[in-house]
VOGU-3710 file (C-alpha; in Angstrom, 3 decimals, decimal comma):
1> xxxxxxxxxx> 50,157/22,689/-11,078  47,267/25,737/-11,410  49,620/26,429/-14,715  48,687/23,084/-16,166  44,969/23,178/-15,314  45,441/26,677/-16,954  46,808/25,517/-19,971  44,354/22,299/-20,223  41,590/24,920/-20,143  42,531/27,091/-22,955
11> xxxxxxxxxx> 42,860/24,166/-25,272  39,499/22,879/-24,664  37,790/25,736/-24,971  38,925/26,541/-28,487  38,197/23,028/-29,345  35,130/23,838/-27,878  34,161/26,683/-30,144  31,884/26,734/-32,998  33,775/26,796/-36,285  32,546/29,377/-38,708
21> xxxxxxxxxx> 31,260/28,478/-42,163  34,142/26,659/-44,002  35,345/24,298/-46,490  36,335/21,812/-43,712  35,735/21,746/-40,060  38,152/24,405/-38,164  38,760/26,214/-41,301  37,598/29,584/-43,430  37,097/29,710/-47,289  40,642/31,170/-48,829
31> xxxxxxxxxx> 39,388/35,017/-49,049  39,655/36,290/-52,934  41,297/39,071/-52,369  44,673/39,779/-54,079  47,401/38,671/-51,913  50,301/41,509/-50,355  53,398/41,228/-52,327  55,927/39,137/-50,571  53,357/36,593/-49,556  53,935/32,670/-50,478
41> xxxxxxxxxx> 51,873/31,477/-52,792  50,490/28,627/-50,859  48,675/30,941/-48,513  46,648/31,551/-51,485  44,918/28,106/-52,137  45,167/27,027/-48,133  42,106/27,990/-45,946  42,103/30,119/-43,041  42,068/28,615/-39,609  39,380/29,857/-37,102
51> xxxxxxxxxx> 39,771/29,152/-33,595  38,823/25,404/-33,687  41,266/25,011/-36,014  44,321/27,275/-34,096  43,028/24,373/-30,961  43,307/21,666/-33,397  47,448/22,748/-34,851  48,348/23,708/-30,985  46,866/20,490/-29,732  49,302/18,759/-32,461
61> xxxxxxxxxx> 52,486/20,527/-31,707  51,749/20,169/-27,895  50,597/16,320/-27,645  51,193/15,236/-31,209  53,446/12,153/-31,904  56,239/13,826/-32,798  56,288/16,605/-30,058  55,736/13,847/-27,532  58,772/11,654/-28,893  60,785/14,717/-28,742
71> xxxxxxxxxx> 60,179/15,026/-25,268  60,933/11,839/-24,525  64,342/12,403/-26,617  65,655/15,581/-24,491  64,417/14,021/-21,793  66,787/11,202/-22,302  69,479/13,293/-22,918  69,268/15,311/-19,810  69,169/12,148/-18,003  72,069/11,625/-19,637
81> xxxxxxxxxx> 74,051/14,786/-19,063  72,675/14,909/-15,577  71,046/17,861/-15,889  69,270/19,148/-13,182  71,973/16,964/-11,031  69,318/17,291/-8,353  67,346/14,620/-9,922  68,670/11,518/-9,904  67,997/7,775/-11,276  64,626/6,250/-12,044
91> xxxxxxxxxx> 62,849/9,125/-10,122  64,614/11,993/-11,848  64,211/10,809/-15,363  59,814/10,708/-14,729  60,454/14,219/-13,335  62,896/15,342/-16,863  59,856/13,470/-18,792  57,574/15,721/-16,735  59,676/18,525/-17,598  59,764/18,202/-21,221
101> xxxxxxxxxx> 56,226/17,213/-21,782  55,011/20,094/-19,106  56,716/22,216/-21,355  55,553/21,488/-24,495  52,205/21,856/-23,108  52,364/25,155/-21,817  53,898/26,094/-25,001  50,664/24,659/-27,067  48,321/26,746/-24,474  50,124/30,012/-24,561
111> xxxxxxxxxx> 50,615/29,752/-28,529  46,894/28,872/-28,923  45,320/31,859/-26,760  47,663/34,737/-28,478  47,269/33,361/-31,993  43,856/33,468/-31,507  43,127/36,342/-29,616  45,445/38,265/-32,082  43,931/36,867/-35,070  47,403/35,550/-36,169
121> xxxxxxxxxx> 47,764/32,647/-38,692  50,452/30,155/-36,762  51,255/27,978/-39,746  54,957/27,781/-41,144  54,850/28,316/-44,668  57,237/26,749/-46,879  58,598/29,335/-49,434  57,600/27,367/-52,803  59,902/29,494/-55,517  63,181/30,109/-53,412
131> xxxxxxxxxx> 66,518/28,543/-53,791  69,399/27,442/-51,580  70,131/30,807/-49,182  66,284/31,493/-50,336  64,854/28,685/-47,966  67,577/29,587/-45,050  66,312/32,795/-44,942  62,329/32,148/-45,456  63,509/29,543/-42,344  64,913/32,234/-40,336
141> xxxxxxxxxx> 62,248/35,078/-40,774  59,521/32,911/-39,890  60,717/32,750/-36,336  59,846/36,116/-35,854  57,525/37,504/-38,027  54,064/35,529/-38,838  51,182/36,957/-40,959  47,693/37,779/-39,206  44,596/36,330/-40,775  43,764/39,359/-43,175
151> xxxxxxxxxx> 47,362/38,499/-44,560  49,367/41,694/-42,673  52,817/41,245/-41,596  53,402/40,831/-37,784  55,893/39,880/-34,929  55,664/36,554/-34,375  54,208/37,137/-30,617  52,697/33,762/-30,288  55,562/31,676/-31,333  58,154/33,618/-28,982
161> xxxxxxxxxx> 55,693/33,948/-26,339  55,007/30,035/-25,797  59,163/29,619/-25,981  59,728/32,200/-24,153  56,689/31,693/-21,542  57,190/28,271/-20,895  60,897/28,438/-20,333  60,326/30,486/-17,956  57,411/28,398/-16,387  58,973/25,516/-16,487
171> xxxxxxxxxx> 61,709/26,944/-14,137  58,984/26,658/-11,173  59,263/22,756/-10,808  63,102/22,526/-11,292  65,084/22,959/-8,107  65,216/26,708/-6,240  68,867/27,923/-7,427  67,338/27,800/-10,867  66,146/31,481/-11,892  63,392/31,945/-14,215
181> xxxxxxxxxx> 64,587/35,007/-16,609  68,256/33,810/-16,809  67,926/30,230/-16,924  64,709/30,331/-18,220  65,481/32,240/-21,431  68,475/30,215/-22,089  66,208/27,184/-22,025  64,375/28,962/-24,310  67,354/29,875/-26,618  68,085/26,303/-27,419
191> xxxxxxxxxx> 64,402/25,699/-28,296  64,533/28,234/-30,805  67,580/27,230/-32,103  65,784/23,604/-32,692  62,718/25,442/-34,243  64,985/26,794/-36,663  66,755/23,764/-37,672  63,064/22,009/-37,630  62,208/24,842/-39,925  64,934/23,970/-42,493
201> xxxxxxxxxx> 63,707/20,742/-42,569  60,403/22,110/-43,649  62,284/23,906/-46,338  64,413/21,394/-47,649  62,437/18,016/-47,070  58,955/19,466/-46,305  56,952/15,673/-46,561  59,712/14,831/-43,539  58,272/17,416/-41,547  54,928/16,300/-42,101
211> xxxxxxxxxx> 55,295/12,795/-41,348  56,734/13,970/-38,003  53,299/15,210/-36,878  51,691/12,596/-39,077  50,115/14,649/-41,638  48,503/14,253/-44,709  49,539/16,052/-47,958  46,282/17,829/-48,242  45,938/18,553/-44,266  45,904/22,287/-43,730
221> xxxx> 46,003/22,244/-39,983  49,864/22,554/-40,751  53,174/23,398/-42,313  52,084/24,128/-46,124
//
């Protein structure tokens, strides 16, 4: 439970901090420097988040709409499948609800505290002048690699440290002959593997993936 509380407490302190001097709450004037080669083209005319606005897009993608119906998804279809088998009828599908929204959570608290105490810019950027394979692959490298906020190319720590972290985590609640690093990871496996396919979606139908957090077009607390 002290994980939660944990969690709880990194997300309202950044929503807590001061934003710096922007065009819009939680955001920094675009800089006018000349962008690094290889950079999309959005990033130019999108501003940068500080940390109230890192709080504000890991608040979304922990307790949003469409991270919370999500949960609620999986954790109808481990009902389903049984899985743990430990937990059983009414009782055992609040505890895979738990479970799925638990983990989201400590997802949106780990990826919040590393993005902004490594000055890394979380938002998936939609490549704007690729093609087919193009998009697959802007899809795919965006798992791992994100760009900081002076625009330098970086592992994507934050991302693969919330997966990773709260796969992991999560293991404490579910039942003892559960292991943390072997059945935690492979939790985590299959949530990268739906990050990915939610990532093509950005690609190929980018106002889909925006209506699943309930975005507006000009909202740059997001996908771009």
């Amino acid at each position: 439970m002290w994980k939660i509380f944990v969690i709880f407490g990194l997300l309202a302190g950044g929503l807590a901090l001061t934003a710096q001097d922007a065009t819009q709450p939680g955001t920094v004037a675009p800089s006018v420097q000349r962008l690094p080669p290889g950079t999309p083209t959005n990033r130019a005319v999108v501003p940068k988040l500080d940390s109230k606005g890192k709080a504000i897009y890991w608040w979304r993608h922990g307790f949003g709409v469409g991270i919370l119906a999500a949960d609620v998804v999986a954790a109808g279809i481990n009902q389903a499948n049984g899985t743990p088998p430990e937990w059983q009828g009414a009782a055992g599908l609040g505890k895979r609800l738990g479970d799925t929204v638990g983990s989201s959570s400590i997802a949106a608290g780990i990826g919040f505290g590393l993005s902004t105490a490594l000055h890394m810019d979380p938002r998936y950027y939609r490549c704007t002048t690729c093609g087919f394979w193009g998009h697959i692959g802007s899809a795919a490298k965006q798992s791992f690699v994100y760009r900081t906020d002076s625009e330098k190319l970086a592992p994507a720590i934050p991302e693969l440290a919330s997966i990773y972290g709260a796969g992991m985590i999560s293991m404490s609640w579910y039942p003892s002959r559960y292991e943390p690093l072997s059945d935690g990871v492979r939790r985590a496996n299959y949530v990268m593997l739906w990050r990915f396919g939610f990532d093509l979606v950005r690609e190929f139908a980018p106002q889909k993936a925006r209506k699943f957090f309930r975005l507006t077009p000009n909202d740059v607390y997001d996908d771009q």
